[in-house]
N, C-alpha and C positions, 0 to 999 in steps of 0.2 A: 504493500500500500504506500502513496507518496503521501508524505507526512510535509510535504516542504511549505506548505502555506502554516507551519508553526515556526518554522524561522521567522517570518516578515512582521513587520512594523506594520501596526494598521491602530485604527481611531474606530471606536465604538461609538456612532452617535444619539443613541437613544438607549438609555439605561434607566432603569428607577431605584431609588434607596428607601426602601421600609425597617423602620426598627419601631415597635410599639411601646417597645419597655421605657426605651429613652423619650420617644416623641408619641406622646397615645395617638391615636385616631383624633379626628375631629368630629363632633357627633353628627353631622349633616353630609357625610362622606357618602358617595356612592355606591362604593362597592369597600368592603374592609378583608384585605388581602391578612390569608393565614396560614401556617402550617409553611410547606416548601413554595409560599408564594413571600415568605418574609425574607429581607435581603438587607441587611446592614450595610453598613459602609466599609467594615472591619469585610466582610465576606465579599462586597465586590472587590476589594483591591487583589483580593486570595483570588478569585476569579478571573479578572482581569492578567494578573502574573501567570497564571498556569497555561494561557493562553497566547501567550504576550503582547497583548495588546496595550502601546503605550499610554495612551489615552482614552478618556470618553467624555462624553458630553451627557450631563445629568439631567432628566427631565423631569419636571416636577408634578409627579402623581395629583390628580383629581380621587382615585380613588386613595381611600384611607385618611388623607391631608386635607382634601379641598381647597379650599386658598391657604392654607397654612405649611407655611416653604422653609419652614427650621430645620425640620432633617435632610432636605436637601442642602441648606447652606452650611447645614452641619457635616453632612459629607465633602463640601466643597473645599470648607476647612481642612479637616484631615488631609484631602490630596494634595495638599501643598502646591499646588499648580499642575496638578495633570490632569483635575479639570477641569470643565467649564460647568455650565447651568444654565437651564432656562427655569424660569419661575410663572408661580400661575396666580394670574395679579388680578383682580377687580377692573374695572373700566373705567374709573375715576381717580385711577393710580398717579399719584402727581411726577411730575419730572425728577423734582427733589430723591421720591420715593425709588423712581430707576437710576439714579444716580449712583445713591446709596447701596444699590444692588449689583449694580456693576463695578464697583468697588471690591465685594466678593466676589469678582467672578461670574456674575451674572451676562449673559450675553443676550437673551431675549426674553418673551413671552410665550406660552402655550395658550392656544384656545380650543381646546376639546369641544370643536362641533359635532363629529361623530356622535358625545355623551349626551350634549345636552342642546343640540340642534341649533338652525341658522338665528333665529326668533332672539335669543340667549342673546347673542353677540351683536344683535342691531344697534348698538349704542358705542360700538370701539371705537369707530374711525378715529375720537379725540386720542385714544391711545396710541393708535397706531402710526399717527403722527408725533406725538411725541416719540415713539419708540424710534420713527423714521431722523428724526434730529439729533439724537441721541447715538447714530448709526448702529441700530440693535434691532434684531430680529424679530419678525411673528412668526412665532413655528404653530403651525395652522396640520389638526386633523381633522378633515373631512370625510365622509363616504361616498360611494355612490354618485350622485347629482347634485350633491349640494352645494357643489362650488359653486354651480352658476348663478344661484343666487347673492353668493359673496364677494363674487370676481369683480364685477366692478369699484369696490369701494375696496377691496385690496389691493387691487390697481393702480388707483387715483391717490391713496396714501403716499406713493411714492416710497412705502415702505420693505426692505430688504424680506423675502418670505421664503421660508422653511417648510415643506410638507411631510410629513409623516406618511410612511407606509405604502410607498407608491398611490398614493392619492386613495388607497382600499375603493378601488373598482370591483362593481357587480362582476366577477369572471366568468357569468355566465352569457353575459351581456356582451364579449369582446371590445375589442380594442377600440373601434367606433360610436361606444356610448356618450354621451355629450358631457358629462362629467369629467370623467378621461382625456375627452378630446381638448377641454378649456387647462384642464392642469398640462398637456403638452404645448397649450398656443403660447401658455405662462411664459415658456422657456423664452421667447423672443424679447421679454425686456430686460433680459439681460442684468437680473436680481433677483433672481428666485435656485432654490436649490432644492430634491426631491431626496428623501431619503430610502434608499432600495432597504424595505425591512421589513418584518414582521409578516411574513410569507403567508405565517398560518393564520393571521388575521383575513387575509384577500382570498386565498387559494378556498375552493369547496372540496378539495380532495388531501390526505393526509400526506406526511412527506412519502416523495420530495417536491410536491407540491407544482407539480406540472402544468395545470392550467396558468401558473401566473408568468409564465415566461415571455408567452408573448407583450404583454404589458411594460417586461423589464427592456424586451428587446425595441419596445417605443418611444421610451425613456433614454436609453443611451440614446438614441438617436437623435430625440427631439431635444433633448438637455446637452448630450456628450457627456465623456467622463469628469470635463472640470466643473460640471455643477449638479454631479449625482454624491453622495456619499454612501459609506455601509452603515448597517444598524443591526443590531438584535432584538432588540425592546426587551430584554432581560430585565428581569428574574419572570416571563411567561405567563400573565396573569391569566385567569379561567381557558387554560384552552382548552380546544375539542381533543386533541389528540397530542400524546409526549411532545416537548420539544427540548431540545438539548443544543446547547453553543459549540459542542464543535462538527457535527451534521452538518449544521448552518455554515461554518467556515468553509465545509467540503463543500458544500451544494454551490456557494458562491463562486468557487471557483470553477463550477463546470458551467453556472451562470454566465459568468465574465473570462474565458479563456484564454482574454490575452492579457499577459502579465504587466504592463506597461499601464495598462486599460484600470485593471485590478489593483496597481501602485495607484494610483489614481481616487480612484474613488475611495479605497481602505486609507489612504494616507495624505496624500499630496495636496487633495482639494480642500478635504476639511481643515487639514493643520493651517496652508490659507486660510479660507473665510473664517473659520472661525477662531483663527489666533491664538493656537494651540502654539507650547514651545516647541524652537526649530530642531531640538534635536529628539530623535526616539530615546528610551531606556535605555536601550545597549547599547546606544551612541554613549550614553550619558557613563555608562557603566565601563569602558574603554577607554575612556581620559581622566 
């Protein structure tokens, strides 16, 4: 078996941090992750090492937290700078407020449409402009079709936009649903980045998750590799069926075949835009 994609430096862009004991739940939470869905921040870095993935980028759970982003900043801490964070902020969040979170390490916003639909978030734009001045991101999950209700006033913010999950397209639906179709048109202004992850969120079949390929193969194209990134969305909240981080490493590689392509989106892109340190671990570890 080729083991070689455990050599390479690669960036984790979607990860969550659960610890109960230190940070309770919030009681208005949506879903309250338990058992092997709890993940410390002590356990991602073990996670992370065994893998070697230099970095990740932390995103800040609706379920368990709600808007409450302590254990995420509290993990942010811990990494000493390997990582970053988006946090999940209200709509009346002031400037001050992003200031002071970019200061930890904060690098954007989450708006969990998927959770709590388009209706929820009719009120951002003030945010999203702020967040736009600020140079810091919306990272925006949607499903289905409900970009097209959002796309134009994510547009017109002029603000830098983050997608979750390959957009979580209907996979029944192919490549030409209008949803799909508007997260590809995205690509042409030239500030928007898609994050290839969470397979088994999109896919209706178990790994390796084959219906969702062609979707990926739309994505590099309409994006290319300098505005796609990898992701996991680790620690795997409710799925249908196992899923495990290094499957996922293997599968992405038969995903993305060319190694140049896969330096790329694992490493090269994100540590740009999202101003990750210049060198990997084992660079770090070699001088």
């Amino acid at each position: 078996m080729d083991l070689a994609w455990r050599q390479q430096d690669r960036i984790d862009c979607h990860v969550h941090v659960f610890d109960p004991e230190r940070f309770p739940y919030a009681p208005d939470a949506p879903f309250r992750p338990r058992g092997g869905e709890i993940a410390t921040a002590k356990y991602l870095r073990a996670m992370l090492d065994a893998y070697n993935v230099s970095h990740a980028l932390i995103v800040g759970p609706n379920s368990g937290y709600s808007f409450d982003n302590r254990c995420t900043l509290d993990a942010l801490a811990q990494g000493a700078g390997r990582y970053k964070g988006v946090a999940v902020l209200r709509s009346n969040t002031s400037r001050d407020e992003l200031q002071e979170l970019q200061a930890l390490g904060v690098i954007g916003a989450a708006f969990q449409v998927a959770l709590y639909g388009t209706d929820f978030y009719a009120d951002i734009e003030p945010l999203l402009m702020r967040l736009r001045d600020l140079d810091m991101w919306a990272d925006v999950q949607v499903r289905e079709d409900q970009l097209k209700i959002l796309k134009p006033m994510l547009e017109s913010s002029g603000v830098k936009l983050m997608f979750d999950h390959c957009g979580r397209p209907n996979p029944r639906r192919g490549v030409g649903q209008r949803g799909f179709q508007q997260l590809l048109s995205i690509a042409s202004t030239g500030r928007a980045v898609v994050k290839l992850s969470s397979f088994a969120k999109t896919s209706s079949q178990p790994f390796p998750y084959e219906d969702v390929r062609p979707f990926v193969r739309a994505l590099i194209e309409a994006y290319t590799p300098q505005a796609l990134v990898w992701a996991s969305d680790w620690p795997f909240l409710r799925p249908r069926h196992r899923v495990d981080y290094g499957p996922l490493l293997a599968m992405f590689e038969q995903l993305v075949p060319n190694d140049a392509d896969r330096h790329a989106i694992q490493w090269q892109t994100p540590r740009k835009l999202f101003r990750f340190g210049a060198r990997s671990i084992a660079e770090a570890d070699r001088t």
